[in-house]
Backbone as a chain_set.jsonl record, in Angstrom:
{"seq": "XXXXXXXXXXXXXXXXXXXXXXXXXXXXXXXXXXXXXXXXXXXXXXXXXXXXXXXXXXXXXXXX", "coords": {"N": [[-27.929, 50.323, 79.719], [-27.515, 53.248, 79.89], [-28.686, 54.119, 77.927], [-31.159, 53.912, 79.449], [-30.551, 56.053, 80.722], [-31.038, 58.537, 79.498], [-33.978, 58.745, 79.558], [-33.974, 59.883, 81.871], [-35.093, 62.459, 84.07], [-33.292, 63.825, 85.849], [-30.934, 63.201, 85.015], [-30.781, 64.119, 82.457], [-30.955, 67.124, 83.258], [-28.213, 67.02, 84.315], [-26.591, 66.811, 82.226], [-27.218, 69.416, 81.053], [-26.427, 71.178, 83.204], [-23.918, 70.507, 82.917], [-22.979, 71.915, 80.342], [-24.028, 74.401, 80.748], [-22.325, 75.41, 82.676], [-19.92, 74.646, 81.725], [-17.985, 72.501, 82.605], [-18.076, 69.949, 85.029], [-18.602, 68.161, 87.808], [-18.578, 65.671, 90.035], [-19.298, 66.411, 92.312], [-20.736, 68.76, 91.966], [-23.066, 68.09, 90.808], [-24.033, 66.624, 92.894], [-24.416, 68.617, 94.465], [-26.559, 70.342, 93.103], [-28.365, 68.858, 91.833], [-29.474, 67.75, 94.317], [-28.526, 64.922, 95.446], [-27.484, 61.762, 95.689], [-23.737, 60.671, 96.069], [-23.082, 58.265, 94.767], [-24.873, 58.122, 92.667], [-24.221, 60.26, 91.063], [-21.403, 59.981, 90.383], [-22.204, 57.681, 88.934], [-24.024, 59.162, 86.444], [-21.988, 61.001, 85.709], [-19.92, 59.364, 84.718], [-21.723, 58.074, 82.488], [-22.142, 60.517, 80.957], [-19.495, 60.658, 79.967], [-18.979, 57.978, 78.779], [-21.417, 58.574, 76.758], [-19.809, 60.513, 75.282], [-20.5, 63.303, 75.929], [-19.332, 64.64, 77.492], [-15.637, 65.115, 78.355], [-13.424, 62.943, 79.503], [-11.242, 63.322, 81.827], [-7.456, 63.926, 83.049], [-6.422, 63.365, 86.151], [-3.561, 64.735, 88.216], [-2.62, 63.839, 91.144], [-0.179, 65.308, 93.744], [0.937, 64.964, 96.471], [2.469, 65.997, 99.219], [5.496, 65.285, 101.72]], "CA": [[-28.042, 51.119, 80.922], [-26.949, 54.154, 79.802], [-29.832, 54.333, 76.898], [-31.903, 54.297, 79.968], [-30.392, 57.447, 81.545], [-31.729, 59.717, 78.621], [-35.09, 59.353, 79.345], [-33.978, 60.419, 83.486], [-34.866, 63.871, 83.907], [-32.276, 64.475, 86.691], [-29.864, 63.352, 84.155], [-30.891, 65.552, 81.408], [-30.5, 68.437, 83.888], [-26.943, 66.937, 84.654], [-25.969, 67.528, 80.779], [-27.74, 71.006, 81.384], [-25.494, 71.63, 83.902], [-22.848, 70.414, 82.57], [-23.182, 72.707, 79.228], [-23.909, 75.69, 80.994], [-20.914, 75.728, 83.424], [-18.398, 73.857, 80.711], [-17.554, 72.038, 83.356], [-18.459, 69.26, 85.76], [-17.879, 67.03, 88.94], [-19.52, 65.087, 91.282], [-19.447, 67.316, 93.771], [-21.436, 70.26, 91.536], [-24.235, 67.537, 90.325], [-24.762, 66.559, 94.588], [-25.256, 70.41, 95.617], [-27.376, 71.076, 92.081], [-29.874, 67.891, 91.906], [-29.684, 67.171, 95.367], [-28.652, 63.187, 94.365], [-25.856, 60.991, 96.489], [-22.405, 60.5, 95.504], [-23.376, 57.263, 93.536], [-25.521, 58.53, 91.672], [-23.48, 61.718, 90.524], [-20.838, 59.401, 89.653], [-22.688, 57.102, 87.688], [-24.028, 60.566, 85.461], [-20.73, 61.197, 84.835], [-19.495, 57.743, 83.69], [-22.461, 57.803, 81.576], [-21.622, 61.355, 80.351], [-18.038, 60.287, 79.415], [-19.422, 57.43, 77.631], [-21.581, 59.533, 75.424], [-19.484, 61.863, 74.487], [-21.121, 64.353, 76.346], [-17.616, 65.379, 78.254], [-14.234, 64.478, 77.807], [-12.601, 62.021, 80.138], [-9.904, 63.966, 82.066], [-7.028, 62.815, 84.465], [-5.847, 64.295, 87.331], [-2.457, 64.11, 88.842], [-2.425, 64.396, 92.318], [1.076, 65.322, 94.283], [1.166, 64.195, 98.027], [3.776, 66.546, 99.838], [5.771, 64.54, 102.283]], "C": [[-28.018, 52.612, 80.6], [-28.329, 54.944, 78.474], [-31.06, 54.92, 78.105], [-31.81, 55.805, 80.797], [-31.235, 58.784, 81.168], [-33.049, 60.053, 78.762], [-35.177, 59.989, 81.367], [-34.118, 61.501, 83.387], [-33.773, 64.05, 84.851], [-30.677, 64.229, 86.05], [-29.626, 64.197, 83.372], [-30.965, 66.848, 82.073], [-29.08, 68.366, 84.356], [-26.333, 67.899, 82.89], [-26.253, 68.774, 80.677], [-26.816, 72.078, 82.054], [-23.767, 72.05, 83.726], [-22.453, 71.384, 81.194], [-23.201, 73.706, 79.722], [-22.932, 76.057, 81.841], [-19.647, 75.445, 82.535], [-17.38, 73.268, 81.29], [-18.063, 70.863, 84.183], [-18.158, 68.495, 86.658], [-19.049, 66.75, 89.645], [-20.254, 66.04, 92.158], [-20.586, 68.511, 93.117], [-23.111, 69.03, 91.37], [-24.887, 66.848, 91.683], [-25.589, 67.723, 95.085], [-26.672, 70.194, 94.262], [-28.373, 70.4, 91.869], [-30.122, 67.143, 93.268], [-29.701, 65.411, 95.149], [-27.463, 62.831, 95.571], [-24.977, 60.683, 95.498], [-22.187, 59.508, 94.108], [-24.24, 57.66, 92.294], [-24.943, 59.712, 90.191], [-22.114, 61.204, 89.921], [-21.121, 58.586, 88.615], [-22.834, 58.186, 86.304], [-22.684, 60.754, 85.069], [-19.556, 60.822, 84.13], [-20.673, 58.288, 82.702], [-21.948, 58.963, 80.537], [-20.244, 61.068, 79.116], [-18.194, 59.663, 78.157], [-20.22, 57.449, 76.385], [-21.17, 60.117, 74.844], [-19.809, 62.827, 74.83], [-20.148, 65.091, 77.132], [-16.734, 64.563, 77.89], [-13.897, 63.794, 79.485], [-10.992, 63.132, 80.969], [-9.354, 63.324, 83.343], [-6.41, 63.922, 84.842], [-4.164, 63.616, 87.751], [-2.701, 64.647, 90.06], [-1.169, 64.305, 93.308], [0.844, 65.589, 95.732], [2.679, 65.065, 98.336], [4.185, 65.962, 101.174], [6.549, 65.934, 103.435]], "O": [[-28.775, 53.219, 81.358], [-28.646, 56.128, 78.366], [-31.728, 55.939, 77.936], [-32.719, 56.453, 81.314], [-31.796, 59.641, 81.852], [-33.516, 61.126, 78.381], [-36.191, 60.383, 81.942], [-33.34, 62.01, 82.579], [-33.029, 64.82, 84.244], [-29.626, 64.776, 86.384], [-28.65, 64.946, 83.343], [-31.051, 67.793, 81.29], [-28.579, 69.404, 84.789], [-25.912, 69.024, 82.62], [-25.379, 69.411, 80.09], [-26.526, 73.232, 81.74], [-22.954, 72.928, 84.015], [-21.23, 71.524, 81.152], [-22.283, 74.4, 79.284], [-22.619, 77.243, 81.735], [-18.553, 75.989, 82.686], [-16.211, 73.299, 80.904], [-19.173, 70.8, 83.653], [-17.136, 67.886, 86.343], [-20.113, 67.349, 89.804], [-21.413, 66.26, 92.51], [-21.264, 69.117, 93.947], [-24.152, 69.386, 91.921], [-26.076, 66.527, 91.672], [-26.654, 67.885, 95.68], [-27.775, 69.87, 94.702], [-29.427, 71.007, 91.677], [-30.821, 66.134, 93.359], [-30.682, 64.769, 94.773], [-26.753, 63.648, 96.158], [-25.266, 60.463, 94.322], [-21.594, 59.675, 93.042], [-24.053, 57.381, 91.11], [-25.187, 59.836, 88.99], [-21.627, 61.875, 89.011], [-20.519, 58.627, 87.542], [-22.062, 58.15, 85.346], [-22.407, 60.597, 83.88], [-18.7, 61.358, 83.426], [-20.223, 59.203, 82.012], [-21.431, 58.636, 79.469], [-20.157, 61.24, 77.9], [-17.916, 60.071, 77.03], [-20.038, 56.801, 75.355], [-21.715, 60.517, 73.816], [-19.471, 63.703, 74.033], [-20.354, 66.287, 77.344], [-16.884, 63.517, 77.258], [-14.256, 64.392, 80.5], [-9.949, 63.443, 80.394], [-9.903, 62.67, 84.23], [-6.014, 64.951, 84.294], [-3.74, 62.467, 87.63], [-2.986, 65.841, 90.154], [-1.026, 63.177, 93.78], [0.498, 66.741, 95.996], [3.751, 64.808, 97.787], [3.272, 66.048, 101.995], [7.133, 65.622, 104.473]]}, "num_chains": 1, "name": "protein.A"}
């Protein structure tokens, strides 16, 4: 699956994106290739799994 991404151009403008900001999220690869949520997540599973970004975790703290 993921072999097939490389030849996507709206992918290879994700890694584009992602290189020239040094950064990335969903939310930047929706506004920037105009794409739905699924899609912009998949790219950045795939990303991960290349090696093409690092994997990062969030903590998120809920104030009661």
């Amino acid at each position: 699956m993921y072999v097939m991404l490389r030849n996507d151009k709206p992918f290879n403008k994700a890694i584009e994106i992602a290189k020239s900001n040094g950064m990335i999220n969903e939310s930047i690869l929706q506004k920037r290739l105009r794409i739905g949520q699924s899609k912009a997540s998949l790219y950045i599973t795939a990303m991960q799994k290349l090696d093409i970004i690092s994997e990062e975790v969030f903590h998120i703290i809920v104030k009661s």
